[in-house]
N, C-alpha and C positions, 0 to 999 in steps of 0.2 A: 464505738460506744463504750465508755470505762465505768464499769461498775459503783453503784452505788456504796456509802458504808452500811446504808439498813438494808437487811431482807426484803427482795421483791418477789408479787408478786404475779402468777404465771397464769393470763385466763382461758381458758378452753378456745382454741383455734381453729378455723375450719382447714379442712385440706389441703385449700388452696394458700397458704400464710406461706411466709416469706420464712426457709431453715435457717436456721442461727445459727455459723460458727464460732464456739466456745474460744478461746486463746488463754492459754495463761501461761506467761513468762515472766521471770521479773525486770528482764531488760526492755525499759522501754521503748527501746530504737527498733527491737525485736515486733513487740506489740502494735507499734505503728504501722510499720510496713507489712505487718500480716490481715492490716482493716484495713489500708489501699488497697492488697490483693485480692483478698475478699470479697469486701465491697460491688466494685466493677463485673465480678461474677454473676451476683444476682441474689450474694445471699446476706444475712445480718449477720454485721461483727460484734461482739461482747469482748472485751480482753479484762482482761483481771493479771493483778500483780502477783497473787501467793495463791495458793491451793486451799488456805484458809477462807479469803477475800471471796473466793469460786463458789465453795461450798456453802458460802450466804445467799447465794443467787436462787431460788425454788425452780423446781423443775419446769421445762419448757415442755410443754405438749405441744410443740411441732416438732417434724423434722430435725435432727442438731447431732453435730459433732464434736467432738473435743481436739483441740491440737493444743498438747503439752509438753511444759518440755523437762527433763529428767529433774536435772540440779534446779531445785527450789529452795528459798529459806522456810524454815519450820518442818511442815510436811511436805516433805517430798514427790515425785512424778508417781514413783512408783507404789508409794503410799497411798495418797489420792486415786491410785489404778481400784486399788482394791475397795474404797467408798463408793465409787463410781458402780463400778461391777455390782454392788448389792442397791443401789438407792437409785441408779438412776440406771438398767441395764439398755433403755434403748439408745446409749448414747455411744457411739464408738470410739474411742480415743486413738489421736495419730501423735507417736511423742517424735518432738523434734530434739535433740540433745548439739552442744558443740565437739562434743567428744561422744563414745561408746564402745564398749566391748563386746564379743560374744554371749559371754554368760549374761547381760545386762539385756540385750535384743532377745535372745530368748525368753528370760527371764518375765519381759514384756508381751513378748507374744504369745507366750499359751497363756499369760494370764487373761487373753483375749483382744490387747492393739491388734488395729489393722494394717499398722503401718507401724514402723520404725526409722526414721530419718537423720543424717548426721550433717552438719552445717558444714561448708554450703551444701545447698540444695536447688534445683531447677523448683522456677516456678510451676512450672505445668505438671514437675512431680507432685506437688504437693496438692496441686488443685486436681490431679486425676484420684488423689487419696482421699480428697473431701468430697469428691463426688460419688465415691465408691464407700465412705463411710456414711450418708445422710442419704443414700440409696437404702442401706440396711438398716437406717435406724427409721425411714418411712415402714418398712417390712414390718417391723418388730413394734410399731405403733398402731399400724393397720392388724395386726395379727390381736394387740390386747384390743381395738376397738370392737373385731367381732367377736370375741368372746367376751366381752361386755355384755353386748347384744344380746347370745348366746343363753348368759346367764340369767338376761332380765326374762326373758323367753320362758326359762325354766322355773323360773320362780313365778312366773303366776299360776303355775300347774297346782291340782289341788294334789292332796296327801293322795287320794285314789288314782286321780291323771297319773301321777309320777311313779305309783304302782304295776299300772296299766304300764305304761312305757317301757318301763323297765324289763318286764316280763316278756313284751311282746319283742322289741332290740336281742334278748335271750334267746332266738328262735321259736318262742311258744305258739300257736294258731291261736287264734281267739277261743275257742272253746276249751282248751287249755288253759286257758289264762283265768276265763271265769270256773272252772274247775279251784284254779291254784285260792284265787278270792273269794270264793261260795259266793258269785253272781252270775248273771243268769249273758248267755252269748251277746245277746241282742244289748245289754248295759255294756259291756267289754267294749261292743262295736261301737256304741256312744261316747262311751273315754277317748278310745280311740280317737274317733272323728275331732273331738275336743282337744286332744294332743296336734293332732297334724296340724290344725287351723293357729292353736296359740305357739305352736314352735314354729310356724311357716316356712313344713315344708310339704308337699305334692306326694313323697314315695316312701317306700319304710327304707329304700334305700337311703335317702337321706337321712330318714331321723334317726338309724344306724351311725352315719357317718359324724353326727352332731352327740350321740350319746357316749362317740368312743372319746369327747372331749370333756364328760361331765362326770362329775362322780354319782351316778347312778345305782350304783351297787346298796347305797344307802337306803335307797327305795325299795331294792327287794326285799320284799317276806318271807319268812321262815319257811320252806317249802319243805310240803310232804314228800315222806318216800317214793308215793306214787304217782305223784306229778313229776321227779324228777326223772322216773322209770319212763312214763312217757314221753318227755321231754328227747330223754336220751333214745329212744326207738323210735323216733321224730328225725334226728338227725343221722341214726345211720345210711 
């Protein structure tokens, strides 16, 4: 599939959609034969001629990877590495080049490719590299999808819930907690129960485990000397 000239674009896809590999070279003999290979695998081809042409395409919420290759006219492989990196990071780039040096493969790889490739190359190289890039970029889509979740969770907490929370995740007992608030245990134990039910989760273990991903720190209140006193003689 060769890219349009206008901006597409990208609608929200379910899990199950078909990963896209990305292509962009500006050989088109190059571009061809990497949507036969492709293709037959089981995934979507896109090939784009410039780094330019690519960077019209709106982000794909599926699965995808990039396979690029160094020498580009305009903006270059490695150029493009570093847009990529900020605008689109679940996407893994594998560059293919005709030539390559040392400092140029490194160069590449701590700026985060997963691959580096020099022409020729075996097919099954490259297709065990697209498998092992569109593996990690399902990771890293799955990973922003539950902290989406995560987020929407925490946001319907009211200003007191997210007080509550917060204090309690702290180590606090609940009679502490309504201590730190001037309320009374038995309301504490009502935020609480309110908390568990709108973050869904069952144990403070978890809602621990889910507050070490939130910034919660916002929520806590200015805590007295002697709530901190106990706090602290709480957890030795």
């Amino acid at each position: 599939m060769s890219a349009a000239s206008a901006p597409r674009q990208s609608k929200p896809s379910p899990k199950s959609a078909t990963p896209i590999v990305f292509v962009v070279d500006d050989d088109i003999s190059v571009r061809e034969s990497l949507e036969l290979l492709i293709q037959p695998a089981g995934w979507q081809a896109e090939t784009f001629a410039s780094a330019q042409e690519f960077l019209m395409r709106s982000r794909a919420l599926v699965p995808s990877c990039l396979v690029l290759d160094v020498s580009l006219p305009g903006l270059n492989g490695l150029e493009l590495q570093k847009r990529v990196a900020v605008e689109r990071a679940d996407m893994p780039i594998i560059f293919i080049t005709g030539y390559g040096d040392v400092p140029m493969t490194v160069r590449a790889m701590k700026a985060g490719a997963v691959e580096f490739l020099t022409k020729p190359f075996g097919n099954d190289v490259l297709l065990d590299a697209i498998r092992h890039a569109l593996d990690r970029s399902k990771t890293v889509l799955d990973q922003e999808a539950e902290m989406a979740v995560l987020r929407e969770c925490y946001a319907s907490l009211t200003r007191r819930e997210r007080e509550v929370m917060a204090l309690v995740v702290s180590g606090l007992l609940n009679k502490q907690v309504g201590g730190e608030l001037g309320i009374s245990e038995i309301t504490v134990k009502a935020h609480r129960g309110q908390v568990m039910q709108k973050m869904k989760v069952e144990s403070l273990a978890d809602l621990v485990k889910m507050a070490a991903k939130l910034p919660i720190s916002d929520a806590l209140p200015h805590r007295s000397t002697a709530a901190r006193a106990v706090a602290d003689d709480t957890n030795v």
